[in-house]
C-alpha positions as CSV (number, residue, x, y, z in Angstrom):
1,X,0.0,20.1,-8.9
2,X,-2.0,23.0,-6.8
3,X,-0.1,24.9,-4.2
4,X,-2.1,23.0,-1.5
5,X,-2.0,19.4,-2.4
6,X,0.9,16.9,-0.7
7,X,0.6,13.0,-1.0
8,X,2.5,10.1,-0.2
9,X,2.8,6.6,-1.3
10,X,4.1,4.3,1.2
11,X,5.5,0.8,1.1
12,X,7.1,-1.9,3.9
13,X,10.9,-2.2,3.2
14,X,13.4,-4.7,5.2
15,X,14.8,-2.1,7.4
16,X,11.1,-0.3,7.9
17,X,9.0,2.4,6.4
18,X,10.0,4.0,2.6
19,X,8.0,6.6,1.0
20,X,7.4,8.6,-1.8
21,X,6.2,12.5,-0.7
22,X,5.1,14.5,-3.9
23,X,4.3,18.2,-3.3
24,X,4.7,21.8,-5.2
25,X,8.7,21.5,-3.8
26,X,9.1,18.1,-6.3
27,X,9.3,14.6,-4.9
28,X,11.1,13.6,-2.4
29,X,11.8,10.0,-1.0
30,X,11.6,9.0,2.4
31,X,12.8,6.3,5.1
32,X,11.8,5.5,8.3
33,X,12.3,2.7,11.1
34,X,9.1,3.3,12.5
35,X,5.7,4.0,10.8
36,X,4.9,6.6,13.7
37,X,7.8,8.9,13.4
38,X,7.6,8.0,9.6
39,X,3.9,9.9,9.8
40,X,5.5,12.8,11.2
41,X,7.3,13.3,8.1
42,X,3.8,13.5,6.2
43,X,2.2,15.8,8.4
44,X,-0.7,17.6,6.5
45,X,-0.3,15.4,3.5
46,X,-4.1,15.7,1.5
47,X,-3.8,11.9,0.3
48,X,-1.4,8.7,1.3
49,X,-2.0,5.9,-0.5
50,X,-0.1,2.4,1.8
51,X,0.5,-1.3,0.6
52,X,-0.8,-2.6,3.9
53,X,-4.1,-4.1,5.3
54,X,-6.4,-1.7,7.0
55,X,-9.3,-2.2,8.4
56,X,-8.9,-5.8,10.5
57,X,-11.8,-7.8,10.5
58,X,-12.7,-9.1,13.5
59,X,-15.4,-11.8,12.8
60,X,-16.2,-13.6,9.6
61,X,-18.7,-11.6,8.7
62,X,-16.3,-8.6,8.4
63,X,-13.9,-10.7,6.6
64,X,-16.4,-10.9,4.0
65,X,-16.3,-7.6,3.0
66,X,-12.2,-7.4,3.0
67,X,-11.0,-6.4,-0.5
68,X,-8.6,-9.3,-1.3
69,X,-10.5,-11.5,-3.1
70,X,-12.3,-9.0,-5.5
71,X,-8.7,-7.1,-6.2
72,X,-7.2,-10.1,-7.7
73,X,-9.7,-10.2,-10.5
74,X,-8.2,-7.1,-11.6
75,X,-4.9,-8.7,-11.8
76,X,-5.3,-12.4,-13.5
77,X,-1.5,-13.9,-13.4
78,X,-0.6,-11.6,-10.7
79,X,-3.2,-12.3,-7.5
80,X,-0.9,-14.3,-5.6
81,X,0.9,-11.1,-4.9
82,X,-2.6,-9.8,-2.7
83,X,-2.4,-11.6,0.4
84,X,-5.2,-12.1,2.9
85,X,-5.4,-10.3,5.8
86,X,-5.6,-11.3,9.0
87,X,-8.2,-11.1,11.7
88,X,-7.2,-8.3,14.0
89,X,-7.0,-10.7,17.1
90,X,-4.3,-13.0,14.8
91,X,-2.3,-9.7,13.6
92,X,-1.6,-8.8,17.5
93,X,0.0,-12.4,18.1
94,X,3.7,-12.6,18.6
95,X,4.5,-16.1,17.0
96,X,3.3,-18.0,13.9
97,X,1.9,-21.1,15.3
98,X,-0.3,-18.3,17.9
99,X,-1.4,-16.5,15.0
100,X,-2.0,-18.8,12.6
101,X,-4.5,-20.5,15.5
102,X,-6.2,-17.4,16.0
103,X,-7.3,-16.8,12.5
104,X,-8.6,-20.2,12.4
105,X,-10.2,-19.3,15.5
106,X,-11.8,-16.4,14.4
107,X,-12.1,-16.8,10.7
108,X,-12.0,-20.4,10.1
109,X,-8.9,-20.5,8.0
110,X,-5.4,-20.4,8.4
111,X,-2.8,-17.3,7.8
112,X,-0.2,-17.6,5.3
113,X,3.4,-16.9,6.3
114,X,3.9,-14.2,4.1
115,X,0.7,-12.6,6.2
116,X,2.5,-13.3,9.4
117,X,5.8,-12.0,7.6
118,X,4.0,-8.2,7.9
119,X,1.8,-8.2,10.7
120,X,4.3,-6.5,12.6
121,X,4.0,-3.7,10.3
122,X,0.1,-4.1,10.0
123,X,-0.4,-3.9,14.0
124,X,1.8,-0.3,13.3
125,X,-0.2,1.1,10.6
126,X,-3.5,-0.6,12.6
127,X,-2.2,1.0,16.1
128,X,-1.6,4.2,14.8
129,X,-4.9,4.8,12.8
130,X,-6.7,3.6,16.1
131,X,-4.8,6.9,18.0
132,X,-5.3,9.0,15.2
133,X,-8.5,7.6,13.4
134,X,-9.3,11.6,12.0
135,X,-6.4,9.9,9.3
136,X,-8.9,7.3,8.5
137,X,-10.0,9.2,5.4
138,X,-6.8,10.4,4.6
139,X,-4.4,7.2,5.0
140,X,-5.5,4.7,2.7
141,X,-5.1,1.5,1.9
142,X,-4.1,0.5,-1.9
143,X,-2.3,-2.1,-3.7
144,X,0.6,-1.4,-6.4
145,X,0.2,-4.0,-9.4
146,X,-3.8,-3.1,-8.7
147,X,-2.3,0.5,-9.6
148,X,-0.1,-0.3,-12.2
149,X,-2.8,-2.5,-14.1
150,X,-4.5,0.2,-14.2
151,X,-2.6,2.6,-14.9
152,X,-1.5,0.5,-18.1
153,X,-3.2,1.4,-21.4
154,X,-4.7,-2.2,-21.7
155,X,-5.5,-2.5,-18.4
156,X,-3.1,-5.4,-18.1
157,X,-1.3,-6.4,-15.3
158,X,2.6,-6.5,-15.2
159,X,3.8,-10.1,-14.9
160,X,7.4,-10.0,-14.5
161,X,8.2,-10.3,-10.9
162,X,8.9,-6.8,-9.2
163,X,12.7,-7.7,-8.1
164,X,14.0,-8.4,-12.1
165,X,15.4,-6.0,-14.2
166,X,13.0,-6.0,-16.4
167,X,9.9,-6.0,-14.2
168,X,11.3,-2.7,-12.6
169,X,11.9,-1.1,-15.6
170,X,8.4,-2.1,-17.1
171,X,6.7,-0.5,-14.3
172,X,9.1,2.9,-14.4
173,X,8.3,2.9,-18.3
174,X,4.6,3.3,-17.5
175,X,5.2,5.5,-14.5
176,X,6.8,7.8,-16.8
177,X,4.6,8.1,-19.3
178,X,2.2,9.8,-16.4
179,X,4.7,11.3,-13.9
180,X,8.3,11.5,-15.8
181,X,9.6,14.1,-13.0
182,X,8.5,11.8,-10.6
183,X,10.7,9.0,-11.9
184,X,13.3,11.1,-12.8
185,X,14.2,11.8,-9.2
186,X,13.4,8.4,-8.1
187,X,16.1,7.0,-11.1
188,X,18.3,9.5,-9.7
189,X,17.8,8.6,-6.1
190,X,18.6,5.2,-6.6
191,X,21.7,5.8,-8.6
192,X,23.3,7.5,-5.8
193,X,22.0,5.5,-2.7
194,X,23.5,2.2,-2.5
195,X,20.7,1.6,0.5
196,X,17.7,2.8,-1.4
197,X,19.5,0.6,-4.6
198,X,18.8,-2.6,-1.9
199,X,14.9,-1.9,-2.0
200,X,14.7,-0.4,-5.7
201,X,11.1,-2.5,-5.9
202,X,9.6,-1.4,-2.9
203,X,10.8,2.7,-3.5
204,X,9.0,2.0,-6.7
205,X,5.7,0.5,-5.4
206,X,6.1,3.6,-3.3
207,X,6.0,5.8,-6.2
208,X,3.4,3.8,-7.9
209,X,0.9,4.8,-4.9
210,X,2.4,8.8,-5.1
211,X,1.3,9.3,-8.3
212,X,-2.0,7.8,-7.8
213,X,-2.5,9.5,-4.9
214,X,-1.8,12.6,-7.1
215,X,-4.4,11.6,-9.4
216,X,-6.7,10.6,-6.6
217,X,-6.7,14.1,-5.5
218,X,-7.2,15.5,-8.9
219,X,-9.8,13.4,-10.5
220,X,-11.1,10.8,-7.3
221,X,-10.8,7.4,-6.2
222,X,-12.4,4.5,-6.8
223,X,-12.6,1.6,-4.6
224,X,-12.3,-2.0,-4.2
225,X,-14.9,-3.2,-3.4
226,X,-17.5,-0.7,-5.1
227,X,-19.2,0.3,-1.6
228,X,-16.6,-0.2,1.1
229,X,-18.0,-1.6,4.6
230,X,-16.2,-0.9,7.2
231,X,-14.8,-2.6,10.7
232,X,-15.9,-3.0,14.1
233,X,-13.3,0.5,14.7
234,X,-15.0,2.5,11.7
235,X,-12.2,1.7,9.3
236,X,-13.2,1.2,5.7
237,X,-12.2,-2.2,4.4
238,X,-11.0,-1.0,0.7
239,X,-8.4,-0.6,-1.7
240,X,-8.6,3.0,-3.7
241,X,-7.3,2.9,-7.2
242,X,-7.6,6.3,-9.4
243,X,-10.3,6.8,-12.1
């Protein structure tokens, strides 16, 4: 990796924020409460690649243009893991039964519960893009079994679920054949946190989106959908993957 290149792959967890950091010290995990002083941490980072919506639509004809539908082709089996976003007025309600009526309301369709489940996280990632929205280009929205399928020699997604033995230690096989350092110190991590141990799929997701933010860097992104639109705030409505 150059001298100047730092990048980050960042995933929700239970108790808040965890992260991979990758940069010419080695790799580095990292956990945070809130996604705010959790930025702070990756200050000056070149790429960070996040498992969360960005990029609300606020009308149905920005909803068009979201990246949900078109990512699940890439993972047949797997697309119920890509859920659909919510409209930026629904994210900002504070009760299911609110939000779920809003996104009727301005999309014509309901929101899952596991979309309400993270909009508490998605208003932080959405709130602090808004402040900060020179990160636009630099904080970026992806999706880890997009990345692994990918990633994987037949471009084939991973089917076993992400929490099972074996599904976790399908996805740090393939890692490894592209980053074994990377996993190495995330294998090691684990081992000797009995905290980190409690989220081992999410601090893998997260290192999932490090290395293909390292490769992002290197050799560009591509994105999902082909020619992103963006929102009503000038936020691109994409998922990046590597070449």
């Amino acid at each position: 990796m150059s001298k100047s290149i730092q990048v980050a792959g960042i995933d929700g967890c239970k108790n808040g924020w965890v992260a991979v950091s990758l940069s010419t010290k080695g790799a580095i995990i990292v956990q945070e409460q809130t996604f705010s002083t959790f930025m702070e941490h990756l200050h000056g980072a070149d790429a960070i690649l996040i498992d969360m919506p960005i990029g609300l639509a606020r009308n149905k004809e920005e909803a068009a243009h979201r990246p949900e539908k078109l990512a699940r082709k890439f993972i047949p089996g797997k697309g119920a893991s890509i859920f659909n976003a919510p409209s930026e007025q629904a994210a900002f309600c504070t009760t299911y039964g609110d939000a779920n009526a809003m996104n009727h309301h301005i999309l014509g369709k309901g929101l899952s519960k596991q979309s309400y489940h993270i909009c508490s996280k998605i208003r932080e990632v959405d709130t602090y893009v808004k402040r900060h929205p020179s990160h636009a280009k630099i904080l970026m929205e992806s999706h880890p079994e997009v990345c692994f399928a990918h990633l994987h020699p037949d471009k084939e997604p991973i089917l076993e679920n992400k929490k099972s033995p074996i599904g976790q230690e399908k996805r740090l096989m393939l890692l490894k054949s592209y980053a074994p350092e990377v996993v190495s110190m995330v294998e090691q991590t684990l081992a000797s946190s009995s905290e980190l141990r409690k989220i081992t799929d999410d601090v893998i997701d997260a290192a999932c989106l490090a290395i293909v933010a390292k490769y992002g860097i290197e050799e560009g992104f591509q994105t999902i959908p082909e020619t992103p639109h963006e929102n009503s705030h000038g936020m691109p409505m994409q998922m990046v993957y590597p070449h």
